[in-house]
Z-matrix of the N, CA and C atoms (Angstrom, degrees):
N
C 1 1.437
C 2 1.527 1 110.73
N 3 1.428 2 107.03 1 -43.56
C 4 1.803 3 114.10 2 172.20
C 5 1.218 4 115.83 3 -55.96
N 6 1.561 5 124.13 4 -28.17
C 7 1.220 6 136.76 5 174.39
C 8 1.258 7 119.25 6 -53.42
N 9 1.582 8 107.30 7 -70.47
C 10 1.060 9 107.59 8 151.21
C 11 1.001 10 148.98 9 -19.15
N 12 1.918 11 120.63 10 -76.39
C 13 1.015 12 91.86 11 -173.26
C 14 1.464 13 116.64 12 -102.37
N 15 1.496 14 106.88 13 51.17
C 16 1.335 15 117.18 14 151.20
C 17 1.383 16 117.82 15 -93.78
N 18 1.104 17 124.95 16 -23.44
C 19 1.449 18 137.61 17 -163.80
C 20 1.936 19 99.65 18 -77.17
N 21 1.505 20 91.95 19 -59.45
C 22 1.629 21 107.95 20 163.15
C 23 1.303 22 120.77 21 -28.81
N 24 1.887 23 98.91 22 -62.58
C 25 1.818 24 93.63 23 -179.80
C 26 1.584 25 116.12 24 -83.61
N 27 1.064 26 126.14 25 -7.48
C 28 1.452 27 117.94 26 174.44
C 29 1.996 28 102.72 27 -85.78
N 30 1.306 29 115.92 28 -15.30
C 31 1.535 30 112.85 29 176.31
C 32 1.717 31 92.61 30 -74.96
N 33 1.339 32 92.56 31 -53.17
C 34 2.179 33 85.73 32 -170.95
C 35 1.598 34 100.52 33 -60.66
N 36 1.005 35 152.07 34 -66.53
C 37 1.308 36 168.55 35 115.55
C 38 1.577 37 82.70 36 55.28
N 39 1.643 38 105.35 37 -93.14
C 40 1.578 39 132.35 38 169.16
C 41 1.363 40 122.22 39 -23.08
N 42 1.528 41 106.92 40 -41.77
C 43 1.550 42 113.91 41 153.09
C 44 1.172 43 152.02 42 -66.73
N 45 1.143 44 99.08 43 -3.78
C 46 1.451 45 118.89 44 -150.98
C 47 1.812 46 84.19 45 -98.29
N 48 1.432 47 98.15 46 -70.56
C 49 1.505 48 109.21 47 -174.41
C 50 1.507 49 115.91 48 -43.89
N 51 1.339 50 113.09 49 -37.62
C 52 1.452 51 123.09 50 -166.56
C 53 1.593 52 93.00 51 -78.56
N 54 1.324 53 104.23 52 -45.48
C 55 2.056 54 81.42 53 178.63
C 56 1.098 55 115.09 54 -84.67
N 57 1.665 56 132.42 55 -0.29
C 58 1.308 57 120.58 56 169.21
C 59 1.699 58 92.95 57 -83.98
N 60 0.973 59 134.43 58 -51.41
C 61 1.839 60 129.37 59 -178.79
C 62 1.785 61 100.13 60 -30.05
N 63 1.332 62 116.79 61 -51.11
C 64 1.359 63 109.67 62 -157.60
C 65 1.590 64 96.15 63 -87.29
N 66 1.009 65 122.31 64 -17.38
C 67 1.324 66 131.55 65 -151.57
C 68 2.157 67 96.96 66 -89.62
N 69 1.587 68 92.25 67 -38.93
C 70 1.838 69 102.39 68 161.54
C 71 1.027 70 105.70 69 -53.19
N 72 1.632 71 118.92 70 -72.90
C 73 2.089 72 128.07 71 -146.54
C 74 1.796 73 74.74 72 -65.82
N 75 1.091 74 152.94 73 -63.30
C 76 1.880 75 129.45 74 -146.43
C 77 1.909 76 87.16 75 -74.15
N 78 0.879 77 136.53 76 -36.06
C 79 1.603 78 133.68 77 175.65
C 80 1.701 79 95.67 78 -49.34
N 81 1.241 80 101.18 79 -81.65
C 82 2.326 81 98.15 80 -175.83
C 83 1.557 82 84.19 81 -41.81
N 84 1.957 83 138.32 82 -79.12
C 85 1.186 84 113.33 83 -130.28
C 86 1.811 85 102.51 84 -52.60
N 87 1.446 86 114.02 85 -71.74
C 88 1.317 87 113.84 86 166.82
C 89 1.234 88 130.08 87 -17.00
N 90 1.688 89 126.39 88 -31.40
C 91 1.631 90 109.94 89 159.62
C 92 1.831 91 113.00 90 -112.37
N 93 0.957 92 108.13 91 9.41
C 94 1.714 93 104.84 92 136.19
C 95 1.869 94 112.26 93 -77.53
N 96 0.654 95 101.65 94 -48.43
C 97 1.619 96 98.70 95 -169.03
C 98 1.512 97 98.80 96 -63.78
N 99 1.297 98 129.34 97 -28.31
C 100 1.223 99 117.49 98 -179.28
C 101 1.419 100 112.17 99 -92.33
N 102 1.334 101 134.02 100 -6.50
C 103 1.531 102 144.55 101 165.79
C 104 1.573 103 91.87 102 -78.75
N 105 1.661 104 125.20 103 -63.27
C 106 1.507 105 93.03 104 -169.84
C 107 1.485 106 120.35 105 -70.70
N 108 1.358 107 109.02 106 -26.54
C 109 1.607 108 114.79 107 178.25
C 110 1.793 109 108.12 108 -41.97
N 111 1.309 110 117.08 109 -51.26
C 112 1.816 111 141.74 110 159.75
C 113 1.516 112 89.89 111 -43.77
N 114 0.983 113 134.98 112 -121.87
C 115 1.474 114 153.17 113 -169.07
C 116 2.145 115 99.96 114 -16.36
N 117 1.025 116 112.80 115 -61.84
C 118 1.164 117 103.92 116 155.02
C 119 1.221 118 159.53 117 -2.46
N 120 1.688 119 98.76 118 -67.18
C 121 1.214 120 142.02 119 -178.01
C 122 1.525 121 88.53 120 -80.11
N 123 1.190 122 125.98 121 -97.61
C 124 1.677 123 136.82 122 150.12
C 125 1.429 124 95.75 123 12.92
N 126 0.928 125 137.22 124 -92.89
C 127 1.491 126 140.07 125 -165.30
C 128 1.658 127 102.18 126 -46.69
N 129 1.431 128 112.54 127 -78.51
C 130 1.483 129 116.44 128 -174.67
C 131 1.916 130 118.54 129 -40.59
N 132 0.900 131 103.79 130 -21.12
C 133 1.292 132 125.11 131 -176.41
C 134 1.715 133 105.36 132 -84.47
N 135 1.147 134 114.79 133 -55.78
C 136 1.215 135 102.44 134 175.13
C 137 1.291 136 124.63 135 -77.43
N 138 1.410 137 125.54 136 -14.80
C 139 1.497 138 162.12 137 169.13
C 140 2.032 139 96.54 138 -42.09
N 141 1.648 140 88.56 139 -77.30
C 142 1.270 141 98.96 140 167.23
C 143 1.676 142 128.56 141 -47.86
N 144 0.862 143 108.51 142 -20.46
C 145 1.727 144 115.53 143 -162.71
C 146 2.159 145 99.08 144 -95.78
N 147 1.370 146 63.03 145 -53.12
C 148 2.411 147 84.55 146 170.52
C 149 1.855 148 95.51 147 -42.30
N 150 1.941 149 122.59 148 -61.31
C 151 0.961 150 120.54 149 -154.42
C 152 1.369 151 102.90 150 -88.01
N 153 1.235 152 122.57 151 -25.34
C 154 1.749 153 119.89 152 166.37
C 155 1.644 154 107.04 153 -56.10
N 156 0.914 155 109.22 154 -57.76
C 157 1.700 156 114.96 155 -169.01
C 158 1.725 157 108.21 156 -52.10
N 159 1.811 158 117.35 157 -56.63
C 160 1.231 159 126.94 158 166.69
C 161 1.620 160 101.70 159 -45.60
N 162 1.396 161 141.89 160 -74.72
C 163 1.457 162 138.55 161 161.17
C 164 1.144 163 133.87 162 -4.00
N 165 0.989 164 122.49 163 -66.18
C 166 1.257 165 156.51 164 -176.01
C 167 2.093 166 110.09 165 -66.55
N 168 1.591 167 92.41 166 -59.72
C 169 1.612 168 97.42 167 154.20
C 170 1.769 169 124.51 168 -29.93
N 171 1.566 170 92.37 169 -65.11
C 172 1.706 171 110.80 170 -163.77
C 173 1.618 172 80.19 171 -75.25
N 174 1.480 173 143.66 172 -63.89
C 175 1.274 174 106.24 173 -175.55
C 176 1.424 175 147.03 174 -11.54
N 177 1.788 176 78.15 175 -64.48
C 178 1.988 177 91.75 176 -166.37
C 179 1.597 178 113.31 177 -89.38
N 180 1.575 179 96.21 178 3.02
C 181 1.710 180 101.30 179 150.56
C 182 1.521 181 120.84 180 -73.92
N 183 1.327 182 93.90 181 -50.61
C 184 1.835 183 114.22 182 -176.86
C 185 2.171 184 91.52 183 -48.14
N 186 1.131 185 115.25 184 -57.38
C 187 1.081 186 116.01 185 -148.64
C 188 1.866 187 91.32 186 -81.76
N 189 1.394 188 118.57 187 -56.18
C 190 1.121 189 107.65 188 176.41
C 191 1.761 190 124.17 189 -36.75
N 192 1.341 191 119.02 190 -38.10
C 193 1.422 192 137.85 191 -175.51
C 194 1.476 193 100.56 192 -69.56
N 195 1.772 194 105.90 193 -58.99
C 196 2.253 195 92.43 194 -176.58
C 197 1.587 196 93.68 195 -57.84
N 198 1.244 197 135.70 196 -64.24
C 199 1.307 198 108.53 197 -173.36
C 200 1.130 199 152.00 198 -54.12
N 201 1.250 200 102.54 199 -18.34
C 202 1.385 201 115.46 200 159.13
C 203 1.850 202 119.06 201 -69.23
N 204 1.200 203 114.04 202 -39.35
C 205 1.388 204 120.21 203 167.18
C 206 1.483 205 96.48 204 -79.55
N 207 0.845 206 153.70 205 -77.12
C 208 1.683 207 131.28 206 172.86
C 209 1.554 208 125.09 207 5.42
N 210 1.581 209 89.94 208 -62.11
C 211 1.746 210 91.18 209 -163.33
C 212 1.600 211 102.83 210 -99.18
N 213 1.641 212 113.76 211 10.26
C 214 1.194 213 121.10 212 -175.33
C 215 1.954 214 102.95 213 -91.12
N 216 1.391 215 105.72 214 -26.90
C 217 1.206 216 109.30 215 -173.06
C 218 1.720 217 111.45 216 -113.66
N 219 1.397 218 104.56 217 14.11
C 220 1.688 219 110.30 218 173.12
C 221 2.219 220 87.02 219 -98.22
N 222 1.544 221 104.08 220 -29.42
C 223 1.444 222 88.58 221 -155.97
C 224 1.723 223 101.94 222 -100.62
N 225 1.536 224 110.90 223 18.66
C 226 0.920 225 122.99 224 152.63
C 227 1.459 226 141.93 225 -89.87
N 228 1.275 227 108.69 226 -34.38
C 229 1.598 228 145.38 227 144.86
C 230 1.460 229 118.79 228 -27.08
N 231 1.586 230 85.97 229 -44.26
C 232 1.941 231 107.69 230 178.25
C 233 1.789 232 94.06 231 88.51
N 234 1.108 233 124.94 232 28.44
C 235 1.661 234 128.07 233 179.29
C 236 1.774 235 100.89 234 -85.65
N 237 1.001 236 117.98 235 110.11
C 238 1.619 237 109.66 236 156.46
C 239 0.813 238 131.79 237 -49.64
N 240 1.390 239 133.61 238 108.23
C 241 1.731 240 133.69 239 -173.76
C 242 1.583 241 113.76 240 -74.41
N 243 1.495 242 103.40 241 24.95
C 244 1.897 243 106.52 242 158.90
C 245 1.456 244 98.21 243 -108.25
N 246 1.720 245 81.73 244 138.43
C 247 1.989 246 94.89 245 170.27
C 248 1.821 247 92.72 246 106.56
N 249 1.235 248 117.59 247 -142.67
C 250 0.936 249 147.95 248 -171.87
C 251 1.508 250 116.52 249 -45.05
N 252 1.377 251 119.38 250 -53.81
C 253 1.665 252 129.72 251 -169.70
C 254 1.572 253 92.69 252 -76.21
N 255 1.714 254 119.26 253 -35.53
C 256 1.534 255 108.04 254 -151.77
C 257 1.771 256 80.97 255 -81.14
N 258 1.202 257 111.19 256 -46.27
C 259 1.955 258 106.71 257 -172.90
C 260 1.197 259 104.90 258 -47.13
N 261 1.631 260 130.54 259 -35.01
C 262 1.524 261 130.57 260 -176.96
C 263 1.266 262 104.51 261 -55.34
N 264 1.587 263 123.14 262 -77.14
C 265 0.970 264 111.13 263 170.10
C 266 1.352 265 157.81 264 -45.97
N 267 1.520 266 97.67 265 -24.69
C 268 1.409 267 102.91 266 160.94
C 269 1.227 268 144.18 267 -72.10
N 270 1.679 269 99.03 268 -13.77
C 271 1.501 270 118.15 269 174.38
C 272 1.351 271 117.41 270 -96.95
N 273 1.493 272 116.28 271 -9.10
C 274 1.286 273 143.41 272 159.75
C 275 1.928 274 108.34 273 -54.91
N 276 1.245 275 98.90 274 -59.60
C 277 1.651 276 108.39 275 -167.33
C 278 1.177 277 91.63 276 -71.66
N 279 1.386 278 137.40 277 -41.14
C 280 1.822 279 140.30 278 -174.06
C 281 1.341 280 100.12 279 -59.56
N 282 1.243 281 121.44 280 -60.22
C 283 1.859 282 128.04 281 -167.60
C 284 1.717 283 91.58 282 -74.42
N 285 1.864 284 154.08 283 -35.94
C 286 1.260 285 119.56 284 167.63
C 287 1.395 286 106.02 285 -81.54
N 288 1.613 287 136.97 286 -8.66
C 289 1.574 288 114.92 287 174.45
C 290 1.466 289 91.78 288 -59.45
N 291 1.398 290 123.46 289 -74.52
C 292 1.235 291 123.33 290 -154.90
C 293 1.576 292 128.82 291 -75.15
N 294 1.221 293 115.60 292 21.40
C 295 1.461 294 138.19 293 156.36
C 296 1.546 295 118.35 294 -89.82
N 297 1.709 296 105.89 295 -42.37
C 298 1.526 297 117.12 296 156.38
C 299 1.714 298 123.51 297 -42.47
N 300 1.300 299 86.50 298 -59.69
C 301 1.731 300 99.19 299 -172.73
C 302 1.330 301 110.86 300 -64.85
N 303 1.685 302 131.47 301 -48.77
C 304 1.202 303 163.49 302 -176.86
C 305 2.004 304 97.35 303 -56.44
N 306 1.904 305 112.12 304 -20.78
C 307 1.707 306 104.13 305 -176.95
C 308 1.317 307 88.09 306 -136.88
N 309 1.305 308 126.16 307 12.06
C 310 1.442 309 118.86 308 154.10
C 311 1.705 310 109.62 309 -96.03
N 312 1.242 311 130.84 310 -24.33
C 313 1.612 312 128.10 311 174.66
C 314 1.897 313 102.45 312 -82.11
N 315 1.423 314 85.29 313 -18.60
C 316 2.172 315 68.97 314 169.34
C 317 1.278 316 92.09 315 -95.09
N 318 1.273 317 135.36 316 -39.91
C 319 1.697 318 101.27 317 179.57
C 320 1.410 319 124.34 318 -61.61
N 321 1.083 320 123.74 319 -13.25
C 322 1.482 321 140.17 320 -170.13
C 323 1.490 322 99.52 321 -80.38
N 324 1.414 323 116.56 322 -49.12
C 325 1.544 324 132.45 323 177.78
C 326 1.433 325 109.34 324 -72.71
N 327 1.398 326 140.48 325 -33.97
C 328 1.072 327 148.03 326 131.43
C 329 1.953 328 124.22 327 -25.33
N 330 1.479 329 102.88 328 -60.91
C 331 1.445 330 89.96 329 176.26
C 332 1.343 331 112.65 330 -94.71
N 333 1.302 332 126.53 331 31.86
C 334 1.693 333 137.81 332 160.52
C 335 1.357 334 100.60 333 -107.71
N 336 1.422 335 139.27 334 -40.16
C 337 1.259 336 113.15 335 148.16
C 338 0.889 337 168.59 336 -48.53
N 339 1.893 338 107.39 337 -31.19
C 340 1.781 339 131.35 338 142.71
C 341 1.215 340 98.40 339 -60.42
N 342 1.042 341 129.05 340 -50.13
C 343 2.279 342 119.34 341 -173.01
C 344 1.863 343 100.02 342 -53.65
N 345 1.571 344 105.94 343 -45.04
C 346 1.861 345 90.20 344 -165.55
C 347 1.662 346 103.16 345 -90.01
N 348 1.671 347 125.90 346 -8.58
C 349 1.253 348 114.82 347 168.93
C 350 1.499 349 109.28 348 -70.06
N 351 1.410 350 103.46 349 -48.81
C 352 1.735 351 93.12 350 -175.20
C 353 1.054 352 97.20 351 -47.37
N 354 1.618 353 131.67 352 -77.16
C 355 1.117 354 138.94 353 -171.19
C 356 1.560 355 132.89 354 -4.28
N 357 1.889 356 100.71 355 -44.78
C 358 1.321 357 107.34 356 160.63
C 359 1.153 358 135.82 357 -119.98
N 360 1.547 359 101.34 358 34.71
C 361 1.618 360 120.06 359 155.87
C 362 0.846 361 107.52 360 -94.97
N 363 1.391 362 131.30 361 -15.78
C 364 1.622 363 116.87 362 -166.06
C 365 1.281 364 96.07 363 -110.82
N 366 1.573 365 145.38 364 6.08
C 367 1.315 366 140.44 365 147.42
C 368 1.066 367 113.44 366 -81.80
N 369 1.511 368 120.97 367 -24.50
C 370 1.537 369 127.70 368 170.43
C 371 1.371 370 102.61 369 -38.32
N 372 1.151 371 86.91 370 -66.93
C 373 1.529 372 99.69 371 -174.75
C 374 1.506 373 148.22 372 -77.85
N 375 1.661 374 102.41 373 -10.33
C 376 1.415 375 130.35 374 174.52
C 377 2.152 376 87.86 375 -82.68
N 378 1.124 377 117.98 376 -13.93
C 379 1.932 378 111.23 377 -173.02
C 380 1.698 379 88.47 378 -99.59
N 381 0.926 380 118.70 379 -46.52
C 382 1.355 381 118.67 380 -177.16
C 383 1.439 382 116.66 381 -55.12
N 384 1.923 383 108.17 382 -44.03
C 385 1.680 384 88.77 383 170.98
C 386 1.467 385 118.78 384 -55.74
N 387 1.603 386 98.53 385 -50.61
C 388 1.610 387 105.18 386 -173.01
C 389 1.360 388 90.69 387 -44.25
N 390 1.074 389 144.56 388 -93.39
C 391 1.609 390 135.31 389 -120.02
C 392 1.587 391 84.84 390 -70.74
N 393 1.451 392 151.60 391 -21.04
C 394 1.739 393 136.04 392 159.93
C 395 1.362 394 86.94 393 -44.52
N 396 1.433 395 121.57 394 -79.47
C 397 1.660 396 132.37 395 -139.68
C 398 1.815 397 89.29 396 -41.42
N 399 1.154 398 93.97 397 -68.94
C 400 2.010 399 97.06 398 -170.33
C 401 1.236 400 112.76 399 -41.34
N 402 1.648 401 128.57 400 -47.13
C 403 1.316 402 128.85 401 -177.45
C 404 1.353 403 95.48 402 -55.28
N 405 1.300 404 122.42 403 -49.90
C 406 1.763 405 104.21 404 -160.90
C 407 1.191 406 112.84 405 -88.33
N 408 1.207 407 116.07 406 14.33
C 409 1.892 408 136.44 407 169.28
C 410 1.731 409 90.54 408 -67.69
N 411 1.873 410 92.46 409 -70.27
C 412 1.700 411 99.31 410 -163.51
C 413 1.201 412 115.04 411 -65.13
N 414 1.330 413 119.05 412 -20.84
C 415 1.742 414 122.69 413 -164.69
C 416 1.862 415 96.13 414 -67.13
N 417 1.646 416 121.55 415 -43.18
C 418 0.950 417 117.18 416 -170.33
C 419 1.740 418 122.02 417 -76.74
N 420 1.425 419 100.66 418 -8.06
C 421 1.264 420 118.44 419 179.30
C 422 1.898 421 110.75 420 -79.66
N 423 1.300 422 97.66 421 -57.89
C 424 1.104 423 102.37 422 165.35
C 425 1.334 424 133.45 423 -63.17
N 426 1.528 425 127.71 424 -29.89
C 427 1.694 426 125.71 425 126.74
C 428 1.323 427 125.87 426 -1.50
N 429 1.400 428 100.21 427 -75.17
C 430 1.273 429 113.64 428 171.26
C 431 1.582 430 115.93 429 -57.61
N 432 1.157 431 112.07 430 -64.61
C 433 1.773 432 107.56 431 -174.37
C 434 1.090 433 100.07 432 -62.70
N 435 1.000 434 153.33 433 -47.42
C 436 1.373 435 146.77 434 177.69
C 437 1.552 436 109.23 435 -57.21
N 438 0.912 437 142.44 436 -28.28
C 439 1.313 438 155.61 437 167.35
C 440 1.744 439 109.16 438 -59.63
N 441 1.566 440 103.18 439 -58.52
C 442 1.454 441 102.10 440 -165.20
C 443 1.767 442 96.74 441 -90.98
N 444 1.085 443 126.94 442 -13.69
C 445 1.265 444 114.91 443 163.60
C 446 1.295 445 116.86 444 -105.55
N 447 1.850 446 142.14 445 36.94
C 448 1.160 447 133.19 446 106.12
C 449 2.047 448 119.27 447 -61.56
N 450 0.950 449 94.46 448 -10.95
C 451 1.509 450 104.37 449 -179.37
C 452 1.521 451 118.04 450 -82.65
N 453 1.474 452 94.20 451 -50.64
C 454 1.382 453 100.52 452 160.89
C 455 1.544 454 139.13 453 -49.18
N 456 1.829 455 83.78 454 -46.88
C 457 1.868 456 92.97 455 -178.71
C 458 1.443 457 111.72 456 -67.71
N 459 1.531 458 116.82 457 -20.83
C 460 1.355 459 91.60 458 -168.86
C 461 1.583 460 121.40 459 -83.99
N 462 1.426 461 90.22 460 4.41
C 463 1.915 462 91.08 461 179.01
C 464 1.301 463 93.95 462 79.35
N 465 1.219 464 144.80 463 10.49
C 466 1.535 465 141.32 464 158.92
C 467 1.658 466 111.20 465 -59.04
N 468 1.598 467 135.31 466 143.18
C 469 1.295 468 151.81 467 131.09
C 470 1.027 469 96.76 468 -23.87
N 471 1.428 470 105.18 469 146.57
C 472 1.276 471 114.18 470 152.91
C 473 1.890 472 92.95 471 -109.77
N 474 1.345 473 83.18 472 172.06
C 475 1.908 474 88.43 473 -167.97
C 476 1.743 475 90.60 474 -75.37
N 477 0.947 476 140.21 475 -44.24
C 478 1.413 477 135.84 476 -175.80
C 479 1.254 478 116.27 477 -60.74
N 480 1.509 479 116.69 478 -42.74
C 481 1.638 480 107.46 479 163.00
C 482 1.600 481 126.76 480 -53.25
N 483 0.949 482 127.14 481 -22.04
C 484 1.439 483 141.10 482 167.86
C 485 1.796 484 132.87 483 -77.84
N 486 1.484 485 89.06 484 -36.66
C 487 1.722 486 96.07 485 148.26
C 488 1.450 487 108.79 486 -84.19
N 489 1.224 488 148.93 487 8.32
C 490 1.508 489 127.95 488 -160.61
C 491 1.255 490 136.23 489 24.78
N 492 1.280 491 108.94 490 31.86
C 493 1.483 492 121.02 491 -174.05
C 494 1.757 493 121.17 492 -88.72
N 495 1.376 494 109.12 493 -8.82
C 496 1.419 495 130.62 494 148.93
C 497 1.113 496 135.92 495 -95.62
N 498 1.644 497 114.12 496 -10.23
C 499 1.338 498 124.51 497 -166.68
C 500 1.595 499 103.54 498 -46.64
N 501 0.585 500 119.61 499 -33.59
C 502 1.658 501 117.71 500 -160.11
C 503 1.186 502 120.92 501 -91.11
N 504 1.924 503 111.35 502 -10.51
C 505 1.483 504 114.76 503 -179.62
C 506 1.294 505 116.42 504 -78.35
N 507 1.319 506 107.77 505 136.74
C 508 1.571 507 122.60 506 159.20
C 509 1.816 508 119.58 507 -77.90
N 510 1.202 509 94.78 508 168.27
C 511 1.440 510 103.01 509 178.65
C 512 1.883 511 94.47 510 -85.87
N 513 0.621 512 105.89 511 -49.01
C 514 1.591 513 117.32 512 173.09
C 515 1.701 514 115.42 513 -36.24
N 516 1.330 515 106.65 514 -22.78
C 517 1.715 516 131.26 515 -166.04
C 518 1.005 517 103.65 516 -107.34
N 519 1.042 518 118.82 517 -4.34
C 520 1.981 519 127.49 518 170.32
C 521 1.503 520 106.88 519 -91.94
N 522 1.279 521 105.15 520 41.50
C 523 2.452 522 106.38 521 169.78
C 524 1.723 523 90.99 522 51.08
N 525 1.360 524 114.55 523 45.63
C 526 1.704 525 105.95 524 158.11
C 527 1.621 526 102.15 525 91.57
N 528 1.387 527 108.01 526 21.86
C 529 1.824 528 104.97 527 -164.45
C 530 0.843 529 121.75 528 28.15
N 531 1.289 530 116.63 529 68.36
C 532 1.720 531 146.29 530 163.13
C 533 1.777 532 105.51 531 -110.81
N 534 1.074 533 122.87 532 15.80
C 535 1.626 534 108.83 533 -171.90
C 536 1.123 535 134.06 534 -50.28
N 537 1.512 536 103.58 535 -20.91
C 538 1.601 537 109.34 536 -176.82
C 539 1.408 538 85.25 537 -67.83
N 540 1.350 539 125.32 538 -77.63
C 541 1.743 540 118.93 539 -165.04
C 542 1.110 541 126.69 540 -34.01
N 543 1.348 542 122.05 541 -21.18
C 544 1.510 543 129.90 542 -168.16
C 545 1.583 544 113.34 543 -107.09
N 546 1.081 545 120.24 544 -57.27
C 547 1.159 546 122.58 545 167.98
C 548 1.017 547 120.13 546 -51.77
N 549 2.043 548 112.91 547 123.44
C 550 1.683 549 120.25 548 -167.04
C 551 1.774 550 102.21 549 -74.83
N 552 1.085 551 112.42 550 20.83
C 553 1.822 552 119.69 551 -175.89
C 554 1.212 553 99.99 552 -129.45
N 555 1.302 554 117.86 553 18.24
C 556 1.368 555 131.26 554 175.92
C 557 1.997 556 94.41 555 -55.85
N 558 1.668 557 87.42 556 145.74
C 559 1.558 558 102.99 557 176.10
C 560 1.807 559 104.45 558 -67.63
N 561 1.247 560 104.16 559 -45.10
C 562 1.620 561 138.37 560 -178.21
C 563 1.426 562 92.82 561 -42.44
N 564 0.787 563 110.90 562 -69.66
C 565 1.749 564 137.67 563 -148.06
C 566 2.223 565 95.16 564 -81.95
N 567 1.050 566 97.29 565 -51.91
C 568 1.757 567 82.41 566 167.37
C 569 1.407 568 154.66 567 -48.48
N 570 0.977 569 138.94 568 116.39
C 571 1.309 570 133.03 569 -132.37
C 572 1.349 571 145.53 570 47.55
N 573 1.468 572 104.93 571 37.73
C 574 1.484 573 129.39 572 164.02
C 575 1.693 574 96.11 573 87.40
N 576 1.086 575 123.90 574 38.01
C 577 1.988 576 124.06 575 -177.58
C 578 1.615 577 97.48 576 -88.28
């Protein structure tokens, strides 16, 4: 029967560790995933800014060129470009500056939106390790309790009850029954937690 439920608590024991092990590697995947999710963002963002700038180029070619054929075919016409044609054009170059500027602040608003999505993928995922890290805090805890209460149930001695060499301890005698925290064999404390 002692066998048992020793056998019992070293299987829960055994468990404990093995789901805190798996319970680490999804903690790293989750903060890799949240470094590339970051880096990502970072990239796409500048991606965007690379293809605004190239854009924006061929615009003020596009636009430099009608105006140039504009005033190429008013001064062909024989039209004087004082008065009327020169105001055309000038209100011409005003309406493509400010069509430029007007799809360069949405790209700008665009790569602040890839910056704050990554942004909260990669906390997604920086909360997600933590809540692994903690599970494999408790998984090893529960190892343990699960361990000492197959021990318990079976109505087995413990070898120390039989020397009486604890008889006398309180729970109170455990630094405030905190032992897990204190003790350097702490469950807590194993494997670098």
């Amino acid at each position: 029967m002692i066998q048992l439920a020793i056998a019992m608590g070293a299987m829960s024991l055994f468990k404990g560790f093995q789901q805190s092990r798996i319970q680490k590697q999804q903690a790293e995947i989750a903060e890799r995933n949240a470094q590339y999710a970051s880096e990502l963002a970072v990239n796409n963002a500048e991606v965007e800014k690379q293809n605004r700038r190239m854009k924006a180029q061929a615009e003020h070619e596009q636009y430099v060129r009608r105006r140039a054929i504009q005033e190429a075919s008013y001064a062909t016409s024989g039209i004087l470009l004082d008065g009327t044609p020169s105001q055309y054009l000038q209100a011409q170059v005003e309406a493509d500056e400010l069509n430029m500027d007007r799809q360069s602040q949405a790209s700008y608003a665009k790569q602040l939106g890839i910056l704050y999505n990554g942004q909260q993928q990669a906390t997604n995922y920086l909360q997600e390790a933590e809540a692994y890290k903690k599970s494999s805090k408790m998984s090893i805890l529960g190892g343990f309790m699960g361990a000492g209460s197959s021990i318990m149930a079976s109505g087995a001695s413990m070898p120390w009850e039989s020397s009486g060499a604890f008889s006398d301890l309180k729970l109170s005698d455990l630094n405030g029954g905190n032992l897990l925290d204190s003790s350097p064999y702490s469950p807590l404390k194993l494997g670098g937690f």
